[in-house]
N, CA, C and O atoms as a GROMACS GRO file, in nm:
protein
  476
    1UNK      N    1 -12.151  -5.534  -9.960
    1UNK     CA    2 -12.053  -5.596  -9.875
    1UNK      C    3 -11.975  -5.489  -9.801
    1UNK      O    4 -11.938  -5.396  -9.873
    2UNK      N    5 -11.943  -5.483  -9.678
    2UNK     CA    6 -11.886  -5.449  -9.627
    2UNK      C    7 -11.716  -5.475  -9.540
    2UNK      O    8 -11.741  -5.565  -9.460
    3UNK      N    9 -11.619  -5.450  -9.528
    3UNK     CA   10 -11.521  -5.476  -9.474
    3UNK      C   11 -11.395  -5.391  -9.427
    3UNK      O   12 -11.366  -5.287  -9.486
    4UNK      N   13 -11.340  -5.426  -9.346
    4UNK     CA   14 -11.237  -5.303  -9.281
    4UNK      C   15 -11.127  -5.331  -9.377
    4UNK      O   16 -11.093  -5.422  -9.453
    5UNK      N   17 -11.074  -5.177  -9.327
    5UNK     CA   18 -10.946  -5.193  -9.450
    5UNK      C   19 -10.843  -5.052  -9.360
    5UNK      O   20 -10.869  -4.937  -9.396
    6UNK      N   21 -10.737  -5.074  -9.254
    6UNK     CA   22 -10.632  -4.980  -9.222
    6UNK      C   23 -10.792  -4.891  -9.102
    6UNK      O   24 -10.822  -4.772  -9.087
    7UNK      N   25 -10.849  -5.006  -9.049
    7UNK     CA   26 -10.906  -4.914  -8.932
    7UNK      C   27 -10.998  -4.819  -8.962
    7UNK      O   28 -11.014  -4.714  -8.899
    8UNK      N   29 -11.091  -4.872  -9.105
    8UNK     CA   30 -11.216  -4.782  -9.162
    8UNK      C   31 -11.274  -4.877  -9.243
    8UNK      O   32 -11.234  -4.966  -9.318
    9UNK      N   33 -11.403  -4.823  -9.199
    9UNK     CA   34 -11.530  -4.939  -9.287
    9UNK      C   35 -11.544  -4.828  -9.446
    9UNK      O   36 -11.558  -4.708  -9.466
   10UNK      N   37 -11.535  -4.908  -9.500
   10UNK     CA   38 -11.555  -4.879  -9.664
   10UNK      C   39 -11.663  -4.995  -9.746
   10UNK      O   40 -11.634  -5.114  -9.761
   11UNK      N   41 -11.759  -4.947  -9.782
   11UNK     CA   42 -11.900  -5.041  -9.845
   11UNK      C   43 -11.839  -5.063  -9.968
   11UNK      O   44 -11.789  -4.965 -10.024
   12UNK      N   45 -11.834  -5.172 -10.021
   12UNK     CA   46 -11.820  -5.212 -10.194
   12UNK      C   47 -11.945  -5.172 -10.260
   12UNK      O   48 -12.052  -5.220 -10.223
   13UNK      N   49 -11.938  -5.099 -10.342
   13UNK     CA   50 -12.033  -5.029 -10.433
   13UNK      C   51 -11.941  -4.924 -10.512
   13UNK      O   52 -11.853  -4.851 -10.465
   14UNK      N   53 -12.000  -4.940 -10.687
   14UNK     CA   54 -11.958  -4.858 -10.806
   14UNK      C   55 -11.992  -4.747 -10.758
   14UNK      O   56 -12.048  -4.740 -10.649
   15UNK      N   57 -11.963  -4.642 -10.832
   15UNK     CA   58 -12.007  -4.529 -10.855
   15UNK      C   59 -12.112  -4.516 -10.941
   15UNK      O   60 -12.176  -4.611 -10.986
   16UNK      N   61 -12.136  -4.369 -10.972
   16UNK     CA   62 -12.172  -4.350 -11.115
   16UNK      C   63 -12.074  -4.354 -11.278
   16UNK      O   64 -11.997  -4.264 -11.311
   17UNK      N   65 -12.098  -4.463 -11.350
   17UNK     CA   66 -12.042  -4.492 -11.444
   17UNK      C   67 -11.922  -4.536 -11.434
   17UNK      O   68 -11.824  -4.508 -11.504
   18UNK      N   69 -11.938  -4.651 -11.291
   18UNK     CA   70 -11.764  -4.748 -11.273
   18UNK      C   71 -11.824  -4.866 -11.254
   18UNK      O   72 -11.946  -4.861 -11.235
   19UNK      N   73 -11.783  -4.952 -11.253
   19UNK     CA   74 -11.831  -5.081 -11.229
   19UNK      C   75 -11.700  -5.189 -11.167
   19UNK      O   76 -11.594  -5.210 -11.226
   20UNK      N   77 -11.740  -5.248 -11.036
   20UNK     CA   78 -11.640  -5.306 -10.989
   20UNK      C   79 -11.602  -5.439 -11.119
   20UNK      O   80 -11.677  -5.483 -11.206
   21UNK      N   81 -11.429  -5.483 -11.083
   21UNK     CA   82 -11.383  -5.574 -11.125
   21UNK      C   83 -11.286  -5.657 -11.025
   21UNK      O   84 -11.216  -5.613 -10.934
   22UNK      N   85 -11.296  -5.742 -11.053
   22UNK     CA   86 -11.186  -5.870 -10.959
   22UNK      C   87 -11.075  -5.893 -11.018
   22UNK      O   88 -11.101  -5.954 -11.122
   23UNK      N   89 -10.961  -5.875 -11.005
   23UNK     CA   90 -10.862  -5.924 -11.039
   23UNK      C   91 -10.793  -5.974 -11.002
   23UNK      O   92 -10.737  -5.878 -10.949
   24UNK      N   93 -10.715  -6.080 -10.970
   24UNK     CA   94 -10.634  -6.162 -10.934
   24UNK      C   95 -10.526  -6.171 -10.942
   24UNK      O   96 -10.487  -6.201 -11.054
   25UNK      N   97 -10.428  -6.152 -10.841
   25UNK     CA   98 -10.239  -6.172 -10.879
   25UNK      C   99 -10.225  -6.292 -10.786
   25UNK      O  100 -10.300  -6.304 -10.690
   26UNK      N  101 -10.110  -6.399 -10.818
   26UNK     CA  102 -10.080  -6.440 -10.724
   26UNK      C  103  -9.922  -6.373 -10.753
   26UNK      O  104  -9.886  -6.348 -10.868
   27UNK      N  105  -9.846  -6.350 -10.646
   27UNK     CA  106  -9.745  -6.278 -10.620
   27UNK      C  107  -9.610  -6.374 -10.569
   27UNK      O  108  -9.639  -6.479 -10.511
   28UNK      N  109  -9.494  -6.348 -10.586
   28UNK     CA  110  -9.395  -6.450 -10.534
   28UNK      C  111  -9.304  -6.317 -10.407
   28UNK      O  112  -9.251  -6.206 -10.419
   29UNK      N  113  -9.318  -6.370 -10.344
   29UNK     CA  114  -9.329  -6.232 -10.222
   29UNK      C  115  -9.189  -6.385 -10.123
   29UNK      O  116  -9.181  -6.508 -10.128
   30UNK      N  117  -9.091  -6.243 -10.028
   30UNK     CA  118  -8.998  -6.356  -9.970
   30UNK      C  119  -9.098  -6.458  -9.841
   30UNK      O  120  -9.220  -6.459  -9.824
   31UNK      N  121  -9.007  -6.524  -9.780
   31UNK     CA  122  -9.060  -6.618  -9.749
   31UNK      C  123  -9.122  -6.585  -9.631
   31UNK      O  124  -9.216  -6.653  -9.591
   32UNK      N  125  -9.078  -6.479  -9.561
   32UNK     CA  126  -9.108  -6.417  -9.466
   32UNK      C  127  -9.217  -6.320  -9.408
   32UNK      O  128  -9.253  -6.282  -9.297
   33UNK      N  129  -9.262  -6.294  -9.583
   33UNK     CA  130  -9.370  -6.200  -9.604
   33UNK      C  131  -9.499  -6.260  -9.536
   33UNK      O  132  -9.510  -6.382  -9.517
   34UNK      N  133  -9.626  -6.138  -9.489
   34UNK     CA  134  -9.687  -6.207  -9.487
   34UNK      C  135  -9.824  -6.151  -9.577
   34UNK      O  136  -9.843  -6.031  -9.599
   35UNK      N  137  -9.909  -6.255  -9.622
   35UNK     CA  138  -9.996  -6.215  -9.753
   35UNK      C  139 -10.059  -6.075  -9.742
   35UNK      O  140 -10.065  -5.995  -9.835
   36UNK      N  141 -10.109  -6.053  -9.611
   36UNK     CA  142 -10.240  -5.947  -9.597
   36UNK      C  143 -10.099  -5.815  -9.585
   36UNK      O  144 -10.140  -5.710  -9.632
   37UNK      N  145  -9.988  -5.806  -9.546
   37UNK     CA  146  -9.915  -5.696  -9.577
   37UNK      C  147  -9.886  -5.693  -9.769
   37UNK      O  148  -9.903  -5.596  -9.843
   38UNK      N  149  -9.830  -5.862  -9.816
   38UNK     CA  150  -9.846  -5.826 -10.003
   38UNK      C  151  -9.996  -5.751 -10.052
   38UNK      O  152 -10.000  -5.654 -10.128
   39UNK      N  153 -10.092  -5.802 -10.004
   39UNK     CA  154 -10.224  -5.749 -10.061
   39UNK      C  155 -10.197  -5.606 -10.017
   39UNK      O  156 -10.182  -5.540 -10.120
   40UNK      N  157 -10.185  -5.540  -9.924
   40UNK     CA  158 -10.198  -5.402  -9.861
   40UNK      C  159 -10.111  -5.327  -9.955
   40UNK      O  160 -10.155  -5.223 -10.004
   41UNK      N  161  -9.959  -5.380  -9.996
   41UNK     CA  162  -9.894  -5.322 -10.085
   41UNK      C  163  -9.941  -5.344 -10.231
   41UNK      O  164  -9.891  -5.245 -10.282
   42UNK      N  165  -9.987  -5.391 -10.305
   42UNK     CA  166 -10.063  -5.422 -10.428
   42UNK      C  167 -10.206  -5.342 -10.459
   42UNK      O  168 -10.252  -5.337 -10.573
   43UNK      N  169 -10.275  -5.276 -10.336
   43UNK     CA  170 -10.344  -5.200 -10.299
   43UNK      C  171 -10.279  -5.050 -10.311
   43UNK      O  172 -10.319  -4.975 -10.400
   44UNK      N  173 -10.197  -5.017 -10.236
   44UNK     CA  174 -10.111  -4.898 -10.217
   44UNK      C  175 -10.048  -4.873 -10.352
   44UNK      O  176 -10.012  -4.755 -10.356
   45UNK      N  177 -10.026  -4.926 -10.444
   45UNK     CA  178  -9.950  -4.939 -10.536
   45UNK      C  179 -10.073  -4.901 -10.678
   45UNK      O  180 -10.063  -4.811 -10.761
   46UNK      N  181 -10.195  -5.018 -10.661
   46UNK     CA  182 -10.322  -4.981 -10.780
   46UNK      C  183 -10.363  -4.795 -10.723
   46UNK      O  184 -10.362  -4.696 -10.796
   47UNK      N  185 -10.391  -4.801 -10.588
   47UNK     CA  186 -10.417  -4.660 -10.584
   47UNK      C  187 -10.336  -4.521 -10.581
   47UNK      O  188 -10.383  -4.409 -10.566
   48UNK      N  189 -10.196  -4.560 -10.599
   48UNK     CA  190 -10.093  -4.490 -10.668
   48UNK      C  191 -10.134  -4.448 -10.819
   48UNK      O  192 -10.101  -4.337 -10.862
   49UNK      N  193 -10.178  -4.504 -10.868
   49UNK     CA  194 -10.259  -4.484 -11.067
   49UNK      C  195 -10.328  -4.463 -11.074
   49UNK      O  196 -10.366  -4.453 -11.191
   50UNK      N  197 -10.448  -4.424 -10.949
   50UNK     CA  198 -10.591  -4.382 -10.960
   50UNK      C  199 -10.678  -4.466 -10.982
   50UNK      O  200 -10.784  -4.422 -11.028
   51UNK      N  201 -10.667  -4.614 -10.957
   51UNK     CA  202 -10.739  -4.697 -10.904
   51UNK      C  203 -10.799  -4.662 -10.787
   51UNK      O  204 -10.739  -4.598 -10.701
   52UNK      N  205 -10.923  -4.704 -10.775
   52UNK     CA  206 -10.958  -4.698 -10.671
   52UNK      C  207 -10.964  -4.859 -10.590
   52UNK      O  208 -11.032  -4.938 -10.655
   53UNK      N  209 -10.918  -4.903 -10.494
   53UNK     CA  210 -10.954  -5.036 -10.466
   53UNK      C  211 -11.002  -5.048 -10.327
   53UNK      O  212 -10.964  -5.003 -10.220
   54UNK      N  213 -11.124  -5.143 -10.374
   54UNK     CA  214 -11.236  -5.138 -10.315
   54UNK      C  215 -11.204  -5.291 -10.184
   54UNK      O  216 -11.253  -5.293 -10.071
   55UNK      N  217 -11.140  -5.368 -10.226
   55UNK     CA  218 -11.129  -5.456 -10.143
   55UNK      C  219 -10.968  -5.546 -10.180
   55UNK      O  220 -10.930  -5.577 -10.292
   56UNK      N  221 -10.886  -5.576 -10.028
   56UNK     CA  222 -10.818  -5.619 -10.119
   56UNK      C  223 -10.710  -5.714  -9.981
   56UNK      O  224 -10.656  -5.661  -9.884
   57UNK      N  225 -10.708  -5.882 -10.024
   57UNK     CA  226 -10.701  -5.946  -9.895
   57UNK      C  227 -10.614  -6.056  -9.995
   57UNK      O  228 -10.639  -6.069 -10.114
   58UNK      N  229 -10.478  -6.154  -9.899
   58UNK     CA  230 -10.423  -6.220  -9.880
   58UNK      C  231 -10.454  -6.309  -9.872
   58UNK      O  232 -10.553  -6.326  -9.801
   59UNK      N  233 -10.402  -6.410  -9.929
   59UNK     CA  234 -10.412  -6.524  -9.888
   59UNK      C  235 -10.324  -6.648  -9.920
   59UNK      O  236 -10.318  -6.669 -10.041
   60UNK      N  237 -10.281  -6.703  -9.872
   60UNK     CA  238 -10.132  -6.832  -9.867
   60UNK      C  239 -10.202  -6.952  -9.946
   60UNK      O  240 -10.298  -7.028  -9.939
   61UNK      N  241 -10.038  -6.905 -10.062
   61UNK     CA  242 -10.079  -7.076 -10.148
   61UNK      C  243 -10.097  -6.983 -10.299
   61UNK      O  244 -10.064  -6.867 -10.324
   62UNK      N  245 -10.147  -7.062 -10.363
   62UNK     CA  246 -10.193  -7.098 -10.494
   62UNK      C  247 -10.260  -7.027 -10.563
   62UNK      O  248 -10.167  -6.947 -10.579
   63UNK      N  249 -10.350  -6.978 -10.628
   63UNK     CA  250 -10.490  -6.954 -10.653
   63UNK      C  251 -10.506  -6.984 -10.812
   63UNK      O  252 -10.489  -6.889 -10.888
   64UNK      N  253 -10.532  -7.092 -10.857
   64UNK     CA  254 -10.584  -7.124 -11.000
   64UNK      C  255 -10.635  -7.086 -11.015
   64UNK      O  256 -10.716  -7.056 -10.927
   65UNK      N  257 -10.656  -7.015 -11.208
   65UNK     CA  258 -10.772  -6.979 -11.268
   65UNK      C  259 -10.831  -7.051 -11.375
   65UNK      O  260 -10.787  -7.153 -11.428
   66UNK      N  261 -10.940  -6.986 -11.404
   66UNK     CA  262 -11.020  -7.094 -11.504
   66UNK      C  263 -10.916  -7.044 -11.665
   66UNK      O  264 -10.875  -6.938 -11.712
   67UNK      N  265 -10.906  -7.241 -11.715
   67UNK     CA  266 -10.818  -7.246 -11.789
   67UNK      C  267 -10.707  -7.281 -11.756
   67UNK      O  268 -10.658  -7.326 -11.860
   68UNK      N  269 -10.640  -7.290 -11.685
   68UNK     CA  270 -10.497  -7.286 -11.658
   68UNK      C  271 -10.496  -7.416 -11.608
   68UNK      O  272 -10.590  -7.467 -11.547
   69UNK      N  273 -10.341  -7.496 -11.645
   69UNK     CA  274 -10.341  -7.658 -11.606
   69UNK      C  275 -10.260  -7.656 -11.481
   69UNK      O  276 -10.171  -7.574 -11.459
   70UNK      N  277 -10.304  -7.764 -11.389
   70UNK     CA  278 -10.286  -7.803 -11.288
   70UNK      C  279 -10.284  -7.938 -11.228
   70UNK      O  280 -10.387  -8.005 -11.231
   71UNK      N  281 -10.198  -7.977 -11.185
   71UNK     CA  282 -10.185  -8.097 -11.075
   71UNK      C  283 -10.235  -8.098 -10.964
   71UNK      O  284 -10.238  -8.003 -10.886
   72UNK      N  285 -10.293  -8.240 -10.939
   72UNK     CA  286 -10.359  -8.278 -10.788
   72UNK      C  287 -10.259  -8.299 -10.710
   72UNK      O  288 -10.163  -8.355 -10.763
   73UNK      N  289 -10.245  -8.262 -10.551
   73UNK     CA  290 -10.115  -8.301 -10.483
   73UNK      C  291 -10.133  -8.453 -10.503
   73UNK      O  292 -10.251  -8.484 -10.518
   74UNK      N  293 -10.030  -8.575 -10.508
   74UNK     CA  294  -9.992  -8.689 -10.533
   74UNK      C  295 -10.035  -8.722 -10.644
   74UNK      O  296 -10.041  -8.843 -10.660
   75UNK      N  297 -10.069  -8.656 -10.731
   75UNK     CA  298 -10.117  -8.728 -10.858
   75UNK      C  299 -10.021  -8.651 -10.956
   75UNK      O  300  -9.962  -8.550 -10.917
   76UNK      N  301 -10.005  -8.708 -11.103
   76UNK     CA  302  -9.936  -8.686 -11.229
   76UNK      C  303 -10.022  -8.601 -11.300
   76UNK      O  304 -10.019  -8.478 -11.302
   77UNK      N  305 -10.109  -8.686 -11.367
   77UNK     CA  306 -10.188  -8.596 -11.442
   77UNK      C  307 -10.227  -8.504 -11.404
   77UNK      O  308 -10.258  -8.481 -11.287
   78UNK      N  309 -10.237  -8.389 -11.557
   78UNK     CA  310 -10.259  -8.264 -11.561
   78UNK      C  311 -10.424  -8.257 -11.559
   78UNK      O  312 -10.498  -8.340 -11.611
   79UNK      N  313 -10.463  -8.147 -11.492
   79UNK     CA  314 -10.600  -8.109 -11.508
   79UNK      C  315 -10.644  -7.991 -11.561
   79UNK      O  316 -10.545  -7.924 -11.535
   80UNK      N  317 -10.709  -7.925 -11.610
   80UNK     CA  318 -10.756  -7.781 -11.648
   80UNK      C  319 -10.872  -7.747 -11.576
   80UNK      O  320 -10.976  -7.812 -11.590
   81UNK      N  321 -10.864  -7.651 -11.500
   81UNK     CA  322 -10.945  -7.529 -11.344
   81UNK      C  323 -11.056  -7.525 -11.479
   81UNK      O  324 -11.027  -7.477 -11.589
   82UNK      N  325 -11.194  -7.588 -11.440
   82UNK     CA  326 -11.329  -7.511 -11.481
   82UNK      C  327 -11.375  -7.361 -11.436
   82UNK      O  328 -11.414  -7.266 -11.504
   83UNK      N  329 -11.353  -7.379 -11.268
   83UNK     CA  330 -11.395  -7.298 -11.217
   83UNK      C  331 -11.272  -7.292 -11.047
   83UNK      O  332 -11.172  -7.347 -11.000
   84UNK      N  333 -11.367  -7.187 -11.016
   84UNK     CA  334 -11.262  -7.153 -10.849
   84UNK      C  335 -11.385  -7.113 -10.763
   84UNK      O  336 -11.460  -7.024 -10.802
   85UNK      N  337 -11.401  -7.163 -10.672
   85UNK     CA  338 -11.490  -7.148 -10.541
   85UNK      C  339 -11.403  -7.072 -10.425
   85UNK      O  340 -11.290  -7.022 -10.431
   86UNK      N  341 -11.495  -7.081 -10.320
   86UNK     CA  342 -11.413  -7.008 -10.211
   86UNK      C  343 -11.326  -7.135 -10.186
   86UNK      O  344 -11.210  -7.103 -10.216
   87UNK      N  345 -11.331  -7.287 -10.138
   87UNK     CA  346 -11.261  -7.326 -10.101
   87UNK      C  347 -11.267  -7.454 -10.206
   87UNK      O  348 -11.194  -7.544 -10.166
   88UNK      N  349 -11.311  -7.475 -10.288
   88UNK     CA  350 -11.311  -7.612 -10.368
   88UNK      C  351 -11.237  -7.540 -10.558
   88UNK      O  352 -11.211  -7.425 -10.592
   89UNK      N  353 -11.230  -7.639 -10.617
   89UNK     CA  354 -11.143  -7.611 -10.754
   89UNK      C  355 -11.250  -7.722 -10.820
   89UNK      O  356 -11.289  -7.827 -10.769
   90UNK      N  357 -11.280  -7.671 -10.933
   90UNK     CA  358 -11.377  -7.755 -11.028
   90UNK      C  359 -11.253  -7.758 -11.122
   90UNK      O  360 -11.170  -7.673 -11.157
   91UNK      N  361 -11.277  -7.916 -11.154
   91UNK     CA  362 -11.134  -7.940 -11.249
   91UNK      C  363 -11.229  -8.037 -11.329
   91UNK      O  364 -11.342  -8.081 -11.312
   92UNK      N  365 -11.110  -8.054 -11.446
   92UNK     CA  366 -11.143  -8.117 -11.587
   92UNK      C  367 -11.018  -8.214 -11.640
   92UNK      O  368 -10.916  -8.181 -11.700
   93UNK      N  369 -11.058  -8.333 -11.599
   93UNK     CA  370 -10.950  -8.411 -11.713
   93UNK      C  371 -10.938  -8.412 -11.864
   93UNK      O  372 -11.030  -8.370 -11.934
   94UNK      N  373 -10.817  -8.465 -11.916
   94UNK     CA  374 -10.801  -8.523 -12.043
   94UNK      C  375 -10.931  -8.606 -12.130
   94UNK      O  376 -10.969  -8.620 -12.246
   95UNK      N  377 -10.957  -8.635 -12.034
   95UNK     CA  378 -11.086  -8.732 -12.076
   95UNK      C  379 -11.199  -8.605 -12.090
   95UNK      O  380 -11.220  -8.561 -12.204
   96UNK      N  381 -11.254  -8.561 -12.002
   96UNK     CA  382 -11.335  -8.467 -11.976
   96UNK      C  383 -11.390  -8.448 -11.866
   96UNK      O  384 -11.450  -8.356 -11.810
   97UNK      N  385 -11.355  -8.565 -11.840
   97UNK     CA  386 -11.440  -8.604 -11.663
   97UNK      C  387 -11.436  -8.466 -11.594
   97UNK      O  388 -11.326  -8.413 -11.584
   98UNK      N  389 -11.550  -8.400 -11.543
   98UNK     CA  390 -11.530  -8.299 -11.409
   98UNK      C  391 -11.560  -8.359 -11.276
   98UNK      O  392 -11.656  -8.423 -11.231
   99UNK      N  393 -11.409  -8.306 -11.213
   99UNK     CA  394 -11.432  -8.323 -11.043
   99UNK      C  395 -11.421  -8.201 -10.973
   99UNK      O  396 -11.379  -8.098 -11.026
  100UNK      N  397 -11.468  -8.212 -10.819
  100UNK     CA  398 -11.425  -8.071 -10.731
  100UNK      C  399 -11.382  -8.124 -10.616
  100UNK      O  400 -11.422  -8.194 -10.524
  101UNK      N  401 -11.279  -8.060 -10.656
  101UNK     CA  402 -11.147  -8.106 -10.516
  101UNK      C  403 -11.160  -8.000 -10.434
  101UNK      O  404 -11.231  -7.903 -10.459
  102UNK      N  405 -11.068  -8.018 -10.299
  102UNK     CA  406 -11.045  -7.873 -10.245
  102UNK      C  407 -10.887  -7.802 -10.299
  102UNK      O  408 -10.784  -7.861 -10.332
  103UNK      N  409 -10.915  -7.661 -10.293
  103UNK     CA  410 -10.840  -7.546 -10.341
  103UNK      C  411 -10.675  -7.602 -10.304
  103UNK      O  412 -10.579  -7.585 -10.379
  104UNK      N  413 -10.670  -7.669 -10.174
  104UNK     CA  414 -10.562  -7.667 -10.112
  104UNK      C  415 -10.450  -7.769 -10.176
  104UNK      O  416 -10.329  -7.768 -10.198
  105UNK      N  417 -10.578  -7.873 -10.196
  105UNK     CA  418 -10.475  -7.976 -10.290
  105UNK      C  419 -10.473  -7.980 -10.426
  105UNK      O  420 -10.477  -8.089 -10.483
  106UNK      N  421 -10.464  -7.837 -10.511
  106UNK     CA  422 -10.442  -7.793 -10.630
  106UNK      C  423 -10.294  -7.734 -10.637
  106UNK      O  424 -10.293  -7.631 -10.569
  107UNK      N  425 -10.174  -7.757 -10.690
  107UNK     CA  426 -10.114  -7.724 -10.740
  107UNK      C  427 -10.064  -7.686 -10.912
  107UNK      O  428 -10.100  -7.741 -11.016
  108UNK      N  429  -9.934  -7.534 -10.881
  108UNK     CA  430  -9.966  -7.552 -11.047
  108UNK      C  431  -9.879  -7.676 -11.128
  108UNK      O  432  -9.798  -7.754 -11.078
  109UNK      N  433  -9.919  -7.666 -11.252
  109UNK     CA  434  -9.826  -7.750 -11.321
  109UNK      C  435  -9.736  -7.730 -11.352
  109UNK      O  436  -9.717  -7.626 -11.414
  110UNK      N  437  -9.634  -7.817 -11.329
  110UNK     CA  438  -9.503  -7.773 -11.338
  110UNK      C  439  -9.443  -7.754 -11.515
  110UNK      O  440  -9.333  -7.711 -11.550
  111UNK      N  441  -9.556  -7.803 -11.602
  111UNK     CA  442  -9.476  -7.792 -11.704
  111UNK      C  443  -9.526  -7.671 -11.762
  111UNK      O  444  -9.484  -7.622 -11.867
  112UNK      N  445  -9.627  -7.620 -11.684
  112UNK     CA  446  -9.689  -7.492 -11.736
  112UNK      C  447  -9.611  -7.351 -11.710
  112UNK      O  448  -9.617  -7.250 -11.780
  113UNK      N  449  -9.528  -7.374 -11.578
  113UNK     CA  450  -9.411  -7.246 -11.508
  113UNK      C  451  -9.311  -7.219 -11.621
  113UNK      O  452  -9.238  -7.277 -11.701
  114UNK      N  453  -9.344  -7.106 -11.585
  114UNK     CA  454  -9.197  -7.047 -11.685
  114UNK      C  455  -9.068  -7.087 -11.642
  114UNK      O  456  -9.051  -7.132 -11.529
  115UNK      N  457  -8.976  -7.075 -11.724
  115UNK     CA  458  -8.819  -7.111 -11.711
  115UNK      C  459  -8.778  -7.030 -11.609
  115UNK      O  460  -8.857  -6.938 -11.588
  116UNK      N  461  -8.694  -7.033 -11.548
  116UNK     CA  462  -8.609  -6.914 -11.469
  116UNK      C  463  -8.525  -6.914 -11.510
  116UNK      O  464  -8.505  -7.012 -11.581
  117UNK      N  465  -8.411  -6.813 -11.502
  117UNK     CA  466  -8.287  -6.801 -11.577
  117UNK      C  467  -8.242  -6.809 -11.455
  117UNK      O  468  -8.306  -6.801 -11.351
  118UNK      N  469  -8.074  -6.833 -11.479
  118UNK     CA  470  -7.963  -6.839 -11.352
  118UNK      C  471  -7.879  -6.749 -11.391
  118UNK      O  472  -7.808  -6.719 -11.487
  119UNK      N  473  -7.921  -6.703 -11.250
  119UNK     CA  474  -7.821  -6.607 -11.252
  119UNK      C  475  -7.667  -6.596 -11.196
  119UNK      O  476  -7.602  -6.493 -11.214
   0.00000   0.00000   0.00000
């Protein structure tokens, strides 16, 4: 795979004795921010520690992972993420039932968020 990154093509490929990994943040960044500058800094920041990062892109909203419970927009019940596609969410009811929605109308669950303190 190939992709630009700050005005230079860089190929995704390991080295000798590295092996790429994916990792995932979703970030709470102000409102003003915009994603592909959070990704650029989260980038700047892994290769501050000697990461090397090989690819690394924005994107608005959400991003469930497998395991983690979640709500359908207008719906109550909780679901648990099977899986994550580029644009669809494989989900799992209480029951067991699997469906695949799209990504967009996945939210998280609210009883799953941590507390916030007041400050």
């Amino acid at each position: 795979m190939w992709r630009e990154r700050r005005g230079a093509v860089m190929q995704q490929q390991a080295g000798v004795g590295e092996r790429l990994v994916t990792v995932l943040l979703t970030l709470a960044v102000p409102q003003t921010a915009d994603p592909e500058d959070a990704a650029a800094l989260v980038a700047d920041a892994a290769e501050g520690t000697a990461l090397q990062v090989r690819h690394a892109v924005g994107v608005e909203g959400h991003l469930p992972t497998p395991g983690a419970m979640v709500v359908r927009a207008g719906r109550r019940m909780p679901w648990q993420v099977v899986s994550v596609g580029v644009d669809t969410v494989r989900l799992r009811d209480l029951v067991g039932d699997v469906v695949e929605v799209s990504r967009r109308g996945v939210l998280p669950d609210p009883l799953e968020q941590p507390a916030r303190l007041a400050v």
